[in-house]
C-alpha positions as CSV (number, residue, x, y, z in Angstrom):
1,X,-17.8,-106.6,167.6
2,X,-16.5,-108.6,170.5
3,X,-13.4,-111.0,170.5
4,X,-14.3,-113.6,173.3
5,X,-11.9,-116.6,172.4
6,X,-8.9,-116.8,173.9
7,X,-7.5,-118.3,170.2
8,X,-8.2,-115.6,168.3
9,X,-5.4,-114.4,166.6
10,X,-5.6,-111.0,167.5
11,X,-5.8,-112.3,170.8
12,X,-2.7,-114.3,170.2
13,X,-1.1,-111.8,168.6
14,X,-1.7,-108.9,171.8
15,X,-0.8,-111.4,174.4
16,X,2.7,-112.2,172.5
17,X,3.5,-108.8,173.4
18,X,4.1,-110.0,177.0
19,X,7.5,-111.5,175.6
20,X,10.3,-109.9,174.5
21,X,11.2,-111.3,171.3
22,X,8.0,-110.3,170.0
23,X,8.1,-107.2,171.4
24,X,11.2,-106.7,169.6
25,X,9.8,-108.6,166.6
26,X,6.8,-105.6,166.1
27,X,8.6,-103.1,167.5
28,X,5.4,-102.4,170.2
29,X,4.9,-102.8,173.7
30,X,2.1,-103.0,175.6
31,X,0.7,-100.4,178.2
32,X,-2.3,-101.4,180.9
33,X,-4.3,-99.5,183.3
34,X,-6.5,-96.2,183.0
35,X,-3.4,-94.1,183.9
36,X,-0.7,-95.6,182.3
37,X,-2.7,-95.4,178.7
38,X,-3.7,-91.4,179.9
39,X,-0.5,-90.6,180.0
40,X,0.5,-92.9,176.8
41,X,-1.7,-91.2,174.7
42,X,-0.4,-87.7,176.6
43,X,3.0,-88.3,175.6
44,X,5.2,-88.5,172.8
45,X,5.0,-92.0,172.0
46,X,2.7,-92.7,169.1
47,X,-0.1,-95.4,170.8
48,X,-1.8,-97.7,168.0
49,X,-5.0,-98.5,169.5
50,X,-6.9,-99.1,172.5
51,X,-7.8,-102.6,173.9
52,X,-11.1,-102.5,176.0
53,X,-12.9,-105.2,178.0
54,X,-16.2,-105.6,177.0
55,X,-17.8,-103.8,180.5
56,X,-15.4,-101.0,180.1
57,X,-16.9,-97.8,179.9
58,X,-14.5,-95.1,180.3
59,X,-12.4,-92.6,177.8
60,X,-10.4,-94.2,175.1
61,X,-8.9,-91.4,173.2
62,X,-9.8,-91.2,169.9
63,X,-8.1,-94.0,169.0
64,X,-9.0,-97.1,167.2
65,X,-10.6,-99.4,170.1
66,X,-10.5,-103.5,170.5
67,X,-12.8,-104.7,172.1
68,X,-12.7,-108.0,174.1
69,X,-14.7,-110.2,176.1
70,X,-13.3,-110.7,179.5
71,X,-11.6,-114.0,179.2
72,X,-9.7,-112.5,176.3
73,X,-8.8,-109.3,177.7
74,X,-7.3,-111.2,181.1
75,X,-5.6,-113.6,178.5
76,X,-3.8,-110.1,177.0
77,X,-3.0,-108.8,180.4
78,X,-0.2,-109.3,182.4
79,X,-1.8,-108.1,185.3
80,X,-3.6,-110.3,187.6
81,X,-6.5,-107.9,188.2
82,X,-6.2,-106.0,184.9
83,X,-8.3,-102.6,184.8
84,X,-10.9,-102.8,182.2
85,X,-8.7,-100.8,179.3
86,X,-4.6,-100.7,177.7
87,X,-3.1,-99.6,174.9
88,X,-0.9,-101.0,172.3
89,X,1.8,-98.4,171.4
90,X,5.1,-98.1,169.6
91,X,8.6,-98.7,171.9
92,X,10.3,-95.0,171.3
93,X,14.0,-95.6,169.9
94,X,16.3,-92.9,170.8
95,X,19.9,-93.1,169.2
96,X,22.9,-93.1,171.3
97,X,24.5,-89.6,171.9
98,X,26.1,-87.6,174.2
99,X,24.3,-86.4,177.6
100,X,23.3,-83.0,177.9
101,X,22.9,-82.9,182.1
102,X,23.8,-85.5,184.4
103,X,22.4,-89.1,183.1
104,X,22.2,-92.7,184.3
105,X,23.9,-95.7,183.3
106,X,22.4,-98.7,184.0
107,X,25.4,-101.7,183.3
108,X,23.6,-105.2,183.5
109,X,20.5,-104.7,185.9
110,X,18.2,-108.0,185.3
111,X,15.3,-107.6,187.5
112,X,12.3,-105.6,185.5
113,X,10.9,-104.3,188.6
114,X,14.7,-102.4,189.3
115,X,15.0,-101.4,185.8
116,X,11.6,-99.7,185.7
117,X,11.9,-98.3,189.4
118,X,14.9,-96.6,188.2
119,X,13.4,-95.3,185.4
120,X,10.6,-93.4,187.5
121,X,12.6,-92.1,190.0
122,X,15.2,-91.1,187.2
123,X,12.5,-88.8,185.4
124,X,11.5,-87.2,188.6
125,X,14.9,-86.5,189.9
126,X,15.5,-84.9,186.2
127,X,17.8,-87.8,184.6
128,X,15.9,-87.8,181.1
129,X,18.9,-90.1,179.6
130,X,19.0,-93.6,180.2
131,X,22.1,-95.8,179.0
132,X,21.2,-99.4,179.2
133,X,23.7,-102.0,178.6
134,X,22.8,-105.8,178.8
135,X,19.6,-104.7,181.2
136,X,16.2,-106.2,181.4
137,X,13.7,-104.7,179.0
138,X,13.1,-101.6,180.3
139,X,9.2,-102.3,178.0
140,X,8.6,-105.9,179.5
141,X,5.3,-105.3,181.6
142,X,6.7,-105.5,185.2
143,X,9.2,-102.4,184.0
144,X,6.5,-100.5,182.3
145,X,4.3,-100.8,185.6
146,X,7.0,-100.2,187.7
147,X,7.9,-96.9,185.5
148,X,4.2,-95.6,187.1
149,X,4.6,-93.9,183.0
150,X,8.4,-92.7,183.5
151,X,9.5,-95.0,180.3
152,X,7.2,-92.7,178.5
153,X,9.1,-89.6,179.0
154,X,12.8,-90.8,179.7
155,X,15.2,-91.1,176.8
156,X,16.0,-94.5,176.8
157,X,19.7,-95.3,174.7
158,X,20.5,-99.2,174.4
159,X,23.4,-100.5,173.4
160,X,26.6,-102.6,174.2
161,X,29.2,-101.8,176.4
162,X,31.3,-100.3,173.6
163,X,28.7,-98.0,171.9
164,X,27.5,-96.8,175.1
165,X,31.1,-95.9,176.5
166,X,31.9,-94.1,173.7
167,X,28.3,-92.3,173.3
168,X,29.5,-90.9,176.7
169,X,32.8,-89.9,175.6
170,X,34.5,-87.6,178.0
171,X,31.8,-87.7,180.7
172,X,32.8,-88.5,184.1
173,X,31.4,-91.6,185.5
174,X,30.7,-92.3,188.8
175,X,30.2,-95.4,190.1
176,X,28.4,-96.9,192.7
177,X,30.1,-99.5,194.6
178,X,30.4,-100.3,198.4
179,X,34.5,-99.6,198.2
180,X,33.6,-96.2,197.5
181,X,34.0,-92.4,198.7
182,X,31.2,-91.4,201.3
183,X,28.5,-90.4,198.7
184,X,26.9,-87.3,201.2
185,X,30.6,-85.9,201.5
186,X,31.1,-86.3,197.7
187,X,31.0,-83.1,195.0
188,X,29.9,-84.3,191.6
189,X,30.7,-82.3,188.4
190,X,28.2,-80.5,186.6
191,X,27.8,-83.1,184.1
192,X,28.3,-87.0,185.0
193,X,27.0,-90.2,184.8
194,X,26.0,-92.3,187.8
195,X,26.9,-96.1,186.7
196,X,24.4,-98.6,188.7
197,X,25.4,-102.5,188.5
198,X,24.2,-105.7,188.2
199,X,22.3,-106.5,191.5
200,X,24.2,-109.6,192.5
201,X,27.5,-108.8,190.4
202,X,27.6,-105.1,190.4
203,X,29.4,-102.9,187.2
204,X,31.1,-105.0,184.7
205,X,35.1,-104.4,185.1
206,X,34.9,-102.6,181.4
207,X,32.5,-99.6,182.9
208,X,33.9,-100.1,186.8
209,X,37.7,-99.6,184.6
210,X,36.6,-96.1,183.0
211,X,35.0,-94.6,186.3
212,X,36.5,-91.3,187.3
213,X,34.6,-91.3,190.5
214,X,33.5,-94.4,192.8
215,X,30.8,-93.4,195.7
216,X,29.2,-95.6,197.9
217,X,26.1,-94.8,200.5
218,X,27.0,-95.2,204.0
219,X,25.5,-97.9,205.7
220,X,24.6,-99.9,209.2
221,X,27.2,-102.9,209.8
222,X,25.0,-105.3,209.7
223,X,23.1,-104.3,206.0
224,X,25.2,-105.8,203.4
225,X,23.5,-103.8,200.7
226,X,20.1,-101.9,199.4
227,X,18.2,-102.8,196.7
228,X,19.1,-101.3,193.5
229,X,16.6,-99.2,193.1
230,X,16.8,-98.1,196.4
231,X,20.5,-97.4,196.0
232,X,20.0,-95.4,192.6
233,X,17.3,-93.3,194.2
234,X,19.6,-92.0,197.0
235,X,22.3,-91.7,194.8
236,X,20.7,-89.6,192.2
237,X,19.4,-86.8,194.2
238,X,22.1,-86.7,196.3
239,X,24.4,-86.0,193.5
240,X,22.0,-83.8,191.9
241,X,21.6,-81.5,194.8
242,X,25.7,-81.1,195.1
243,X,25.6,-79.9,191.8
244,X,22.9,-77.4,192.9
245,X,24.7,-76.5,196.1
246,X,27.8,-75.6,194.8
């Protein structure tokens, strides 16, 4: 069977999914794009079903399949030029604990598009745990397409300031701010955690307070700042490889 109207509940119910509360209500997320549900389905994360546009015609898993007619299926998208197929899966909760290696801490980032940036770069440069505080949902749509699948494989711990310091503990945090010692003349312990800010505000004085280490990334006089995603890619490899080096 195809679900053409736009008003169908199951309709209604899938395109919810592009706001948080409800997100947060079902505990589910939604994943779009012939990739990104791939390498859903290849990970961990346990993926409900399939949601299919009526002309689609490629693989779909095994999994129980929606199938919708193409005004439907755009009204379920958040992308503009949506692929033909996604998949409705559950949002992985991982409870707070300690880092094993050196992880991130992001401390109030708002933009999606940052939050899931970091997130991919953060599982390629080999920071599985994530420490969000009071960040934009790292499973709203622009994050999870930003993540190119890295929310998928990243250990993602929310939580408030409070519960996230003291999952940490005794690891040394190092924070990034533009007061700080030359990043790429910086050693870093063998097991920290970088602390990356609000865009506009930067870390909150609570996390900025309990920093052992404050680094900053050298630049021209007349750049007041990177992006900060930009920022917490440099940052995390080159902490990583003086780890590495030493």
């Amino acid at each position: 069977m195809i679900i053409v109207s736009k008003s169908n509940p199951l309709v209604k119910e899938l395109a919810s999914l592009k706001e948080k509360k409800y997100r947060a209500r079902r505990g589910v997320f939604l994943v779009e794009g012939e990739k990104m549900v791939r390498e859903c389905v290849q990970s961990k994360i346990n993926v409900l079903r399939a949601i299919v546009r009526e002309d689609y015609l490629g693989e779909t898993y095994g999994l129980d399949t929606v199938v919708l007619g193409k005004d439907a299926f755009a009204a379920v998208c958040d992308e503009k030029t949506p692929q033909g197929i996604a998949a409705e899966a559950e949002i992985p909760v991982t409870a707070l604990r300690s880092p094993e290696s050196p992880c991130l801490l992001l401390d109030g980032v708002s933009d999606p598009a940052n939050v899931g940036a970091i997130v991919r770069t953060a599982v390629a440069a080999g920071y599985r745990d994530l420490y969000l505080i009071g960040c934009a949902d790292p499973f709203a749509p622009k994050s999870v397409r930003a993540s190119m699948s890295g929310v998928f494989f990243a250990n993602i711990m929310q939580g408030s300031r409070e519960e996230v310091l003291s999952a940490l503990g005794n690891v040394p945090l190092i924070a990034a701010d533009m007061n700080g010692e030359n990043v790429f003349s910086f050693r870093a312990p063998a097991r920290f955690a970088l602390c990356i800010g609000n865009e506009g505000n930067g870390l909150s004085p609570e996390v900025h307070s309990r920093a052992a280490y404050t680094v900053r990334i050298p630049m021209d006089a007349r750049t007041e700042s990177l992006n900060a995603a930009v920022s917490a890619g440099i940052l995390m490899y080159q902490l990583k490889n003086t780890v590495l080096s030493l």
